[in-house]
C-alpha positions in Angstrom: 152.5 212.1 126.5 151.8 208.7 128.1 151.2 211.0 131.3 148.6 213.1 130.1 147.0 209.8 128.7 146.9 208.1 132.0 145.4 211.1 134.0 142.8 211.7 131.2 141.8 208.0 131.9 142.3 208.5 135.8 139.7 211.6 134.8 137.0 209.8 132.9 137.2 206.7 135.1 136.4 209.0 138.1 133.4 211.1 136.2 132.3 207.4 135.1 132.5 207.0 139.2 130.7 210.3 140.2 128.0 209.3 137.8 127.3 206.0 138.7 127.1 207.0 142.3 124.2 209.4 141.4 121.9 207.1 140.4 120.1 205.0 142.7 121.3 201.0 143.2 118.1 198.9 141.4 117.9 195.5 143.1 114.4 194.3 141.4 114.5 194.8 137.3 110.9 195.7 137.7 112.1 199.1 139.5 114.4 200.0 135.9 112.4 202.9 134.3 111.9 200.6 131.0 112.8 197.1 130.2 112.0 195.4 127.5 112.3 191.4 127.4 114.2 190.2 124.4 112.5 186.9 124.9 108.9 189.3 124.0 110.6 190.0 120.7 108.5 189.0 117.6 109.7 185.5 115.8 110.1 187.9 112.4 113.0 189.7 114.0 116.1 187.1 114.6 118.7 187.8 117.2 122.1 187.7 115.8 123.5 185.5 118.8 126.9 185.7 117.6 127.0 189.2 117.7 130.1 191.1 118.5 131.1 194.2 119.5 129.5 196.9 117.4 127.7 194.4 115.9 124.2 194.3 115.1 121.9 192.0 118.0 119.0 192.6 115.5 117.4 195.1 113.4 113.7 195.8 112.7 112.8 197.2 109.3 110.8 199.8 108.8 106.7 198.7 110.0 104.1 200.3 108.2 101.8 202.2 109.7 98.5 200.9 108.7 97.5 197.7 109.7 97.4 194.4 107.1 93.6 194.5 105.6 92.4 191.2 106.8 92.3 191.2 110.9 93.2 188.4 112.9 96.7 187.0 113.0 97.9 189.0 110.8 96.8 191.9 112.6 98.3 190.9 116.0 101.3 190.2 114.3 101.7 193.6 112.8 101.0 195.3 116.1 103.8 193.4 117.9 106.3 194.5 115.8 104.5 198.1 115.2 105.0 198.3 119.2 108.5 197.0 119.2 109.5 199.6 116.1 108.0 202.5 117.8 109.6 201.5 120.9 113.1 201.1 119.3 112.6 204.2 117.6 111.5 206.3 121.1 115.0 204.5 122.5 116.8 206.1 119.8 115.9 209.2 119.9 115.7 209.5 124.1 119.6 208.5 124.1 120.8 211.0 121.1 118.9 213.6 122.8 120.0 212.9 127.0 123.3 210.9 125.6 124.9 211.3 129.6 121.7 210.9 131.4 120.2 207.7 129.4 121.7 204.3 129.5 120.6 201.5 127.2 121.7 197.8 128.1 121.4 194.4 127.4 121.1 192.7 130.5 121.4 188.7 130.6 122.0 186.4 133.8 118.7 186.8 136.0 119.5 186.7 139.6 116.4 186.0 142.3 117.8 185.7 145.8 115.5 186.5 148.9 117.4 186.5 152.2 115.1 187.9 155.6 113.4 191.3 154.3 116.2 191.9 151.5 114.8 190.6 148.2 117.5 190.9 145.1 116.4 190.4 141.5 118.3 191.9 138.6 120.7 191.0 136.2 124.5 189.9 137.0 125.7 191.1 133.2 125.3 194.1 131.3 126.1 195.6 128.2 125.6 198.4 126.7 123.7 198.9 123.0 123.4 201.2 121.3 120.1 202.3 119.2 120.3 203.5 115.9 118.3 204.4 113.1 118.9 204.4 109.4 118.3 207.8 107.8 117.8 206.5 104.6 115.9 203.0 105.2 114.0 204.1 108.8 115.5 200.6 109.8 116.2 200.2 113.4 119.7 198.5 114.7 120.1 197.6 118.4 124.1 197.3 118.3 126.4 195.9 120.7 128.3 197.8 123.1 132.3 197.2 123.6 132.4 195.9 127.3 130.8 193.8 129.4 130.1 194.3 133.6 130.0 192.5 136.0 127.1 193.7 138.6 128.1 193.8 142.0 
């Protein structure tokens, strides 16, 4: 049994390998088909910072679709987080529908390195999350991933 364990994880390490090696290597963040700054997130949603694995990094409750009556900062402050829930909620549904093709990470240690022509900026960790939305509440919960890699 501990054979047929082993070459199913031989197996899925070398799909995970085939995979990888089908996309293209990003060296500039800028060139990732999204990205979106946690440091852009709205003050009202807090970032658990202790989060764990499978653990909620932060969750956005539902935003309501029309806009507070009195405009001004009130306003803005409802279309930031009516952007970011919308967002959140495209994420969700991109990855559930494309679940081998679509890969959602949290990316932290910005490298910037210039050497001659080559130009390298992208992050050195990464982690995946997952995206998730309540049926019942429409709230939105970017969870933590299991494992952590090391970009090389």
């Amino acid at each position: 049994m501990e054979e047929r364990a082993a070459a199913a994880a031989r197996l899925v390490g070398s799909v995970r390998g085939a995979v990888a090696a089908r996309r293209a290597r990003v060296h500039d963040v800028d060139d990732h088909e999204q990205v979106h700054w946690l440091a852009e997130l709205p003050s009202e949603v807090p970032v658990n910072t202790n989060a764990g694995p499978g653990a909620a990094l932060f969750s956005m409750p539902p935003i309501a679709l029309s806009p507070p009556a009195p405009l001004g900062e009130e306003f803005d402050s409802w279309l930031i987080l009516r952007r970011w829930y919308r967002v959140l909620r495209a994420l969700a549904e991109v990855a559930e529908a494309t679940a081998n093709d679509t890969e959602l990470v949290l990316a932290t240690g910005l490298l910037s390195w210039r050497s001659g022509g080559a130009r390298v900026r992208d992050h050195l960790l990464t982690t995946p999350v997952k995206v998730v939305v309540d049926a019942k509440t429409d709230r939105v919960d970017v969870l933590l991933g299991t494992e952590t890699t090391l970009r090389d």
